[in-house]
C-alpha positions as CSV (number, residue, x, y, z in Angstrom):
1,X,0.0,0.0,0.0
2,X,2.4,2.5,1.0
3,X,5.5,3.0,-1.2
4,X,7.9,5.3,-2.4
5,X,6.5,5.9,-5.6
6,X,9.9,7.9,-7.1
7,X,11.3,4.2,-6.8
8,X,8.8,2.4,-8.9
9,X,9.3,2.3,-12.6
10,X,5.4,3.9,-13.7
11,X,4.1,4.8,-17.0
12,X,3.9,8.5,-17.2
13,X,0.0,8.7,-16.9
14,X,0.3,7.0,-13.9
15,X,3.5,8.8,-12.5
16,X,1.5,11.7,-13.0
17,X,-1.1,10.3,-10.4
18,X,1.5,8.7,-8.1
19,X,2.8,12.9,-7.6
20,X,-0.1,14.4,-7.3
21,X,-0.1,12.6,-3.7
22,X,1.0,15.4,-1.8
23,X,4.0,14.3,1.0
24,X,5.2,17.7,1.7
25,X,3.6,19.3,4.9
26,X,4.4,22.8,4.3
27,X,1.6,22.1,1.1
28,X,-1.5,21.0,3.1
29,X,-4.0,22.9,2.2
30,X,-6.2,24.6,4.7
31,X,-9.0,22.4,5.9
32,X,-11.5,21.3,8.9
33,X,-12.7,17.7,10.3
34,X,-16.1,17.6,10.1
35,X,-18.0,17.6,13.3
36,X,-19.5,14.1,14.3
37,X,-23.0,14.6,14.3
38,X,-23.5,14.5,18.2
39,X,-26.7,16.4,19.4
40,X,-26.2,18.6,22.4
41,X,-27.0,16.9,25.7
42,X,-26.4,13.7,23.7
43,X,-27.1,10.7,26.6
44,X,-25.6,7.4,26.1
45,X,-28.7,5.5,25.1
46,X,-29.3,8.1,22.2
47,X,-25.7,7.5,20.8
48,X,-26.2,3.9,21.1
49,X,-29.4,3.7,19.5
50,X,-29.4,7.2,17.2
51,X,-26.1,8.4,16.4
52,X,-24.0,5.3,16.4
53,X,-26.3,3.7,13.8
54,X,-26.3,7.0,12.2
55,X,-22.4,6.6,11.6
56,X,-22.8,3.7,9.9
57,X,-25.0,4.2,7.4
58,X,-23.1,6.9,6.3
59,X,-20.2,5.2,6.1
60,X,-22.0,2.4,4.1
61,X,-23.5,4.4,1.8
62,X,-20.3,7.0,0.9
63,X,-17.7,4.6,1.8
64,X,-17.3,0.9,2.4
65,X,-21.1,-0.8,1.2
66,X,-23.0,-3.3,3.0
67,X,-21.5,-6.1,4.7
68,X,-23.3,-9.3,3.6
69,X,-25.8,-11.0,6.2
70,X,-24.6,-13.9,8.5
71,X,-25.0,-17.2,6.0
72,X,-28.4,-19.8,6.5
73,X,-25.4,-22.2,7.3
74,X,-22.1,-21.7,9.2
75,X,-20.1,-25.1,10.3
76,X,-17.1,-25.1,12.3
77,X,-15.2,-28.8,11.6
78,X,-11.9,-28.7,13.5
79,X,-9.4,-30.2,11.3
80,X,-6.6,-31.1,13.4
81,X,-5.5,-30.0,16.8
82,X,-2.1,-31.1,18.7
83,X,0.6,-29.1,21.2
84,X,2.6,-26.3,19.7
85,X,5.7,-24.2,21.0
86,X,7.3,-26.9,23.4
87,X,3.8,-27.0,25.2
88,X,2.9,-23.4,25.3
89,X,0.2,-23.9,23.7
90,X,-2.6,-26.1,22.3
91,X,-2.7,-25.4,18.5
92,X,-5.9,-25.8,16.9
93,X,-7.1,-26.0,12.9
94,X,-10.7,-25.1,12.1
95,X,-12.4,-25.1,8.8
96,X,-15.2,-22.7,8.6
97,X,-17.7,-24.0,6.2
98,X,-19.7,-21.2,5.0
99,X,-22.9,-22.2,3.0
100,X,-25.6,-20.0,1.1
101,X,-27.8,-20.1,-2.0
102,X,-26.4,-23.4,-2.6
103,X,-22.7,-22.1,-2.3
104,X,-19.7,-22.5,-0.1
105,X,-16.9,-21.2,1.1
106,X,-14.5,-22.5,3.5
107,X,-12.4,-20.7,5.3
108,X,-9.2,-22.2,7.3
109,X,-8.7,-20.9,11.3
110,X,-5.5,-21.0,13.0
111,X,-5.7,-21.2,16.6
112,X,-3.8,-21.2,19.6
113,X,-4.6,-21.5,23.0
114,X,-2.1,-21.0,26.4
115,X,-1.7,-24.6,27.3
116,X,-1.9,-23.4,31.1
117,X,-4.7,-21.1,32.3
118,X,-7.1,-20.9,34.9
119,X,-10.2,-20.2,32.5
120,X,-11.6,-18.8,29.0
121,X,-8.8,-16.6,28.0
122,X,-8.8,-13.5,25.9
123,X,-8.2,-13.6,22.0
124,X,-6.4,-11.4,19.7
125,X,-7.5,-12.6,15.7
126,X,-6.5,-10.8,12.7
127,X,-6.7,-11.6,8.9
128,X,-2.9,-12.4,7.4
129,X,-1.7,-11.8,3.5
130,X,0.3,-14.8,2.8
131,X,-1.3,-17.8,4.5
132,X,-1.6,-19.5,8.0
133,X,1.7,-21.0,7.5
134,X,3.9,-17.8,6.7
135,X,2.5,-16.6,10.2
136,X,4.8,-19.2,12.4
137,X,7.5,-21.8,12.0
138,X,5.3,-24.3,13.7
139,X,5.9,-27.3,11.2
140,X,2.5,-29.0,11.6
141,X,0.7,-25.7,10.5
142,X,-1.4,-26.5,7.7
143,X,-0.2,-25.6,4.1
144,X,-3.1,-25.2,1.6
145,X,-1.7,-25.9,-1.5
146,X,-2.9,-23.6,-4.1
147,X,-3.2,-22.6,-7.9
148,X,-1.2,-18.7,-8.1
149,X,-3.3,-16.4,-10.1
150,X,-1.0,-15.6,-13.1
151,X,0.2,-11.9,-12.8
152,X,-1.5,-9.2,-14.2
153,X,-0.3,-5.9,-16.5
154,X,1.1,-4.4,-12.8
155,X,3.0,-6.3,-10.4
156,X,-0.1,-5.4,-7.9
157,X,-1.8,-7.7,-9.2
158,X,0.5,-10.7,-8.1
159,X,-0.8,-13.4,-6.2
160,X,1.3,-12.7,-3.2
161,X,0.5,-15.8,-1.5
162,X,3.5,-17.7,0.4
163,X,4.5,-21.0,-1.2
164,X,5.0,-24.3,1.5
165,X,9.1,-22.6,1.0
166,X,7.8,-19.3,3.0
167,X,6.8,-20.6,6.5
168,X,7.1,-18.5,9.2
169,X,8.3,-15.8,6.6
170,X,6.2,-13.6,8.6
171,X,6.4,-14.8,11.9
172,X,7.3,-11.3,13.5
173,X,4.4,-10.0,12.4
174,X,2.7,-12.4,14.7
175,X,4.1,-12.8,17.6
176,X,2.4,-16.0,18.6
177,X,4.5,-17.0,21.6
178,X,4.5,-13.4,23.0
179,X,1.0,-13.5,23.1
180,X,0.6,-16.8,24.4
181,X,2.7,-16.6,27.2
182,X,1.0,-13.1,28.4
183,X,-2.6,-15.1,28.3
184,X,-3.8,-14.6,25.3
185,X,-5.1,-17.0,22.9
186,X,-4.5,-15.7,19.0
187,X,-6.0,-16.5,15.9
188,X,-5.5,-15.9,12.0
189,X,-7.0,-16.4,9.0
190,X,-5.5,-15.6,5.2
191,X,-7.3,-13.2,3.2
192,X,-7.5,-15.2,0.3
193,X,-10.1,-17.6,1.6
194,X,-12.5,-14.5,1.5
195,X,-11.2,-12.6,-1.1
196,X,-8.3,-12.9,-3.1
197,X,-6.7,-9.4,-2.9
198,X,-7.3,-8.4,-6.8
199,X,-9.6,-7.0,-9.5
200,X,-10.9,-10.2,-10.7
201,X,-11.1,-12.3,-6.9
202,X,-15.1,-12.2,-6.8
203,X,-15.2,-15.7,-8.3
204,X,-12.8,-17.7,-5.5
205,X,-14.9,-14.6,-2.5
206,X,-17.4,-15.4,-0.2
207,X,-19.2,-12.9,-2.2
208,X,-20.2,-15.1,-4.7
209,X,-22.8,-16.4,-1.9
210,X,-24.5,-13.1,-2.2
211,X,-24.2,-11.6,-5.0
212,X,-24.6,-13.0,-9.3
213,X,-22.0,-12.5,-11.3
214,X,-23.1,-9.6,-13.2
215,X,-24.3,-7.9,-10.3
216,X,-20.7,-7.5,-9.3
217,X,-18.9,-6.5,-12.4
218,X,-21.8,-4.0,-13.0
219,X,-21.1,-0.2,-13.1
220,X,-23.6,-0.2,-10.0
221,X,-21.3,-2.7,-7.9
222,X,-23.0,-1.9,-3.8
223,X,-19.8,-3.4,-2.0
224,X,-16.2,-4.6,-2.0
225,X,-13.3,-6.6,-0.5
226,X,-13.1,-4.6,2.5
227,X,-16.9,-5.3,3.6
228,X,-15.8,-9.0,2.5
229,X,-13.1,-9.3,4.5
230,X,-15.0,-7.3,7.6
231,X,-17.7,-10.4,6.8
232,X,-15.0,-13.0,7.3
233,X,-14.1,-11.4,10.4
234,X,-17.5,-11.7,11.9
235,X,-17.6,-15.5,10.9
236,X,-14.1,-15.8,12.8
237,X,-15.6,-14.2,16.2
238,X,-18.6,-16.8,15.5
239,X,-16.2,-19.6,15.7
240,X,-14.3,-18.0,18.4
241,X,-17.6,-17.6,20.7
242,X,-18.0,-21.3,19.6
243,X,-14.6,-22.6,21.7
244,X,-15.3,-23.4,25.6
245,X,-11.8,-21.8,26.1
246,X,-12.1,-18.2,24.6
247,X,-13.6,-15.9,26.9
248,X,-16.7,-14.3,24.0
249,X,-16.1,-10.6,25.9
250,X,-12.7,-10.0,25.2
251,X,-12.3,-10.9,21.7
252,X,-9.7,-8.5,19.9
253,X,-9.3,-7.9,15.9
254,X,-5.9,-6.6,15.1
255,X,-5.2,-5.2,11.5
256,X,-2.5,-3.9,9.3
257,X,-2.8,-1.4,6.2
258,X,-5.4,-2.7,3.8
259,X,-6.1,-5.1,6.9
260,X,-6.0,-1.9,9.5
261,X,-9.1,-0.8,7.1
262,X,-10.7,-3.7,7.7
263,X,-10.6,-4.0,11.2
264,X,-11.8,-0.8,11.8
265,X,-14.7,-1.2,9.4
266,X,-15.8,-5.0,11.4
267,X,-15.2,-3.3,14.7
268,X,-17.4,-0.5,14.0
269,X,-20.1,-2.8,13.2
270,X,-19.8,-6.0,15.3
271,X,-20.4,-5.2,18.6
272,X,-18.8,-8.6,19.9
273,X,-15.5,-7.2,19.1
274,X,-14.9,-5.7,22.8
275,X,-10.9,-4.4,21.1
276,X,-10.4,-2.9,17.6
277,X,-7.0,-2.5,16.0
278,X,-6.0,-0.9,13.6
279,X,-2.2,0.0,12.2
280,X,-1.2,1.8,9.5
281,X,-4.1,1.6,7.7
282,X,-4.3,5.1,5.9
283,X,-6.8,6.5,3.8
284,X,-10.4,4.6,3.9
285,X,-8.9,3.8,7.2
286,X,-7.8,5.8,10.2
287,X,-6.7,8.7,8.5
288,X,-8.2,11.6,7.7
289,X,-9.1,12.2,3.9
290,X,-9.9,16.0,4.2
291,X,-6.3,16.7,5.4
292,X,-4.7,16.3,1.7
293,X,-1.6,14.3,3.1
294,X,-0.1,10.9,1.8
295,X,-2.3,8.4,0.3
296,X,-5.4,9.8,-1.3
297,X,-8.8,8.7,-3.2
298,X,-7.3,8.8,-7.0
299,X,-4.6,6.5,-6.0
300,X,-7.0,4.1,-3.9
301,X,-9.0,3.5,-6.6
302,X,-6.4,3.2,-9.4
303,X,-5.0,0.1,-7.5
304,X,-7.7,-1.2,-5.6
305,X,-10.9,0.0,-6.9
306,X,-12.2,-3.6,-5.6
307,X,-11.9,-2.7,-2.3
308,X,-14.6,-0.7,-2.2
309,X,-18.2,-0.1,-3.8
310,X,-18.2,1.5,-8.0
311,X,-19.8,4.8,-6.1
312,X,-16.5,5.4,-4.6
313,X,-15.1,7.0,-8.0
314,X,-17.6,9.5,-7.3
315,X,-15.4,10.2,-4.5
316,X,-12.2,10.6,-6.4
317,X,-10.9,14.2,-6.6
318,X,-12.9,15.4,-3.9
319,X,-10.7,14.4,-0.7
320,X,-11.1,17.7,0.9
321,X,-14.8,18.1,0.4
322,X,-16.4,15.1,1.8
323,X,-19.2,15.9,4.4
324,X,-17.6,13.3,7.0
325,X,-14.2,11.2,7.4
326,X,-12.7,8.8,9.3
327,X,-13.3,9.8,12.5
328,X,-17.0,9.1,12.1
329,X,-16.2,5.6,11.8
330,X,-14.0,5.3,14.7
331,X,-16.3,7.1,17.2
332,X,-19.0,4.0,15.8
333,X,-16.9,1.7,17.8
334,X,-17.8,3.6,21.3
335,X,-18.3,2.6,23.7
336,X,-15.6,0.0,23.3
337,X,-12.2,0.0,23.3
338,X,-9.9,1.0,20.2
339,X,-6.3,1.5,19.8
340,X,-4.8,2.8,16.5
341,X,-0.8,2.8,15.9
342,X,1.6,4.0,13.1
343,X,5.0,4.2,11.7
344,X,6.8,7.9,11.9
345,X,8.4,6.7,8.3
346,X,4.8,6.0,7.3
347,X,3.9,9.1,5.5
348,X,1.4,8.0,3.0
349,X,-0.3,6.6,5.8
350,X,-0.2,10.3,7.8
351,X,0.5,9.6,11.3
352,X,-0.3,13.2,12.5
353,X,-3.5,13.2,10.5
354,X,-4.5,9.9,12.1
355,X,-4.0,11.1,15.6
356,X,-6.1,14.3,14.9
357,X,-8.8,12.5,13.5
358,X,-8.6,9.8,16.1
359,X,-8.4,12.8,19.2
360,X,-11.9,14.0,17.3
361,X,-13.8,10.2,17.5
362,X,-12.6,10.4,21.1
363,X,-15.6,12.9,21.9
364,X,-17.4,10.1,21.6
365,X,-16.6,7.6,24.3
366,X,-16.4,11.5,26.4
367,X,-20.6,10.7,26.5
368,X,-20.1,7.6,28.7
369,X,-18.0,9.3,31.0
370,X,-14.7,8.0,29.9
371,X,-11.5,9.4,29.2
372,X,-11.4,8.2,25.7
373,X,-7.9,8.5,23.9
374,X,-7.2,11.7,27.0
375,X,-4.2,13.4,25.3
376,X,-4.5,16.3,23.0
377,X,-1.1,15.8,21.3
378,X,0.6,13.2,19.6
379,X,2.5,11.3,21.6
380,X,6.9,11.0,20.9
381,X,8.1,7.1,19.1
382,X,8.0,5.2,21.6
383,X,5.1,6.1,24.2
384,X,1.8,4.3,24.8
385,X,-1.0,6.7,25.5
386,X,-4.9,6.5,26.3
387,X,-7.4,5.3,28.1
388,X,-10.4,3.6,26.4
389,X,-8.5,4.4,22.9
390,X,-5.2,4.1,22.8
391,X,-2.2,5.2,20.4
392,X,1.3,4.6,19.7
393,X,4.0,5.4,17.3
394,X,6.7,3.3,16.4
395,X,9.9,4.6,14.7
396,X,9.8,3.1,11.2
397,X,7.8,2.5,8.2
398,X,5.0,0.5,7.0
399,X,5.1,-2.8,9.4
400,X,3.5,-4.3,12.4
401,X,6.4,-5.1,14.5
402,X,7.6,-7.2,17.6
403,X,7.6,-3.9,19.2
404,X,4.0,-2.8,18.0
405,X,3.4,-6.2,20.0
406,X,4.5,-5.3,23.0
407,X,2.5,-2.1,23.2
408,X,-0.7,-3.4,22.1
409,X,-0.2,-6.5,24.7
410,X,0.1,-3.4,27.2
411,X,-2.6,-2.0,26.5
412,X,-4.9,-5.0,26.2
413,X,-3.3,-6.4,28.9
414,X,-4.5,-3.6,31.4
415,X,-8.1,-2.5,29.5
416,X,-9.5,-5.8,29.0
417,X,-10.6,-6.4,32.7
């Protein structure tokens, strides 16, 4: 997602777009957040039951597009399940078989479970890009063998899927044992089992359950692979509820970039998800679009227009004139808790921009008569802030680190009571 674009090797009409992101600060141009639309004397019950919904639909409808109902058939069939890490753990396979209008999808969990612990445990779960098996070195993880999508005119359209040669490529990014041994239970499952990251994935997505061919490659397309992949979260904190170990009311969903999109987007909407993550996740994500900074709508959709609904090119070209932004869909996910982190090397993400817009959601959680994220100013690298939302900023670029680890496990650690 993010990239520095002088490196790549464009054609000039796309060059052209690539520099028209601006990445200079002295060039912002002058702008406001919009105000969330809070009535005065607004009481908790009226967010909950008013404005909250109210945040969503507009969200929906300018932004993301419906996430697709819960399937008439939803089977959880463990597939295998054995000790992992020397005994830290109890690692556990499950194939979520997901079945409507005569269709199915299956979709493969990774679990693992503290081998010691006194009761249901806490879970962190987030989507991965290369496959179960790229996320740990544990030799018994599953390997789904699969057929690569051949590569398109743009190297973007790679299948970037790890072969059986890449396990535990990505390991870092996990963290497993880290988690583990401070109590939690985590979870993952690869994107491409609910939609392969590209143009043409509708026809190996779960949204071939709900929607016709046509319907989907019509100029009228109502949704995209981010209310896909927020689907597939929903029907991983179904299975989660589903395992006598996982305590159901602290379930987390981490994400990164395209994934940090994501999460935000499921957590705003699924209520069950009592922690929200979201790193580096930029534009349609935690940062704001009216602040003209880094990523913006032209280059979104010239990569990625499957991401999101046809009516976002609507949207192109008008960054800074929006009626709402993202800090409409963070404050959705009040009362519960949030936490949002960045790279300082992350500019097309726009860490400042996502701590302003994040400081403005925090009104919302202000109506419950909690702190929310309780700091004014971005924190320096290196310090974990908040209360019910929290922040940090790691020096560095575009990554979910070992480090980033360690401060979200802080913050969980001490908010999920």
């Amino acid at each position: 997602m993010m990239h520095q674009f002088a490196e790549e090797n464009f054609p000039p009409e796309i060059q052209r777009i690539a520099d028209r992101m601006n990445i200079d600060p002295e060039r912002i141009p002058p702008y406001e957040l919009p105000p969330l639309p809070i009535p005065e004397r607004c009481s908790p019950s009226v967010f909950l039951n008013r404005v909250r919904p109210a945040l969503l639909r507009i969200m929906e409808e300018n932004l993301y597009g419906p996430i697709p109902p819960r399937c008439e058939e939803l089977i959880f069939r463990k597939r295998s399940e054995g000790v992992a890490f020397d005994g830290l753990a109890i690692r556990r396979e499950i194939d979520i078989v997901c079945r409507n209008r005569g269709r199915e999808q299956v979709l493969h969990l990774l679990l693992y479970i503290p081998a010691e612990r006194s009761g249901p445990v806490p879970v962190f779960f987030g989507l991965n890009f290369k496959g179960n098996h790229a996320c740990t070195h544990d030799p018994d993880v599953t390997f789904f063998p699969f057929i690569r999508y051949p590569a398109g005119w743009t190297p973007r359209l790679d299948d970037t899927r790890e072969d059986e040669s890449g396990r535990g490529k990505f390991e870092g990014r996990w963290y497993f044992e880290k988690a583990l041994r401070a109590g939690f239970a985590t979870a993952t499952i690869g994107l491409y089992d609910i939609f392969p990251d590209r143009s043409d994935g509708f026809d190996s997505s779960v949204m071939r359950l709900f929607y016709e061919p046509e319907e989907w490659s019509s100029p009228d397309r109502k949704s995209g692979a981010i209310s896909a992949w927020a689907w597939g979260i929903s029907r991983a904190v179904d299975c989660l509820e589903a395992q006598s170990e996982i305590d159901r009311n602290r379930i987390v969903v981490h994400g990164h970039s395209r994934l940090g999109k994501t999460a935000l987007w499921a957590g705003a909407n699924d209520t069950r998800i009592a922690l929200t993550v979201s790193n580096g996740s930029g534009t349609c994500g935690a940062k704001p679009a009216r602040r003209y900074f880094g990523e913006n709508f032209e280059w979104v959709r010239l990569w990625n227009a499957h991401w999101l609904p046809e009516s976002f090119r609507h949207l192109v070209g008008r960054d800074g004139e929006i009626p709402f932004d993202q800090h409409f869909l963070m404050a959705a996910v009040a009362p519960r808790l949030l936490y949002v982190s960045d790279g300082t090397d992350d500019v097309y993400a726009d860490p400042a921009g996502t701590f302003e817009a994040l400081r403005e959601a925090s009104a919302a959680w202000r109506l419950f008569g909690a702190s929310g994220l309780g700091e004014k100013r971005q924190p320096p690298p290196g310090k974990l802030i908040g209360h019910e939302v929290g922040y940090y900023l790691r020096c560095g670029g575009h990554d979910f680190t070992p480090e980033n680890w360690e401060a979200l496990i802080q913050f969980a650690s001490k908010r999920l009571k």
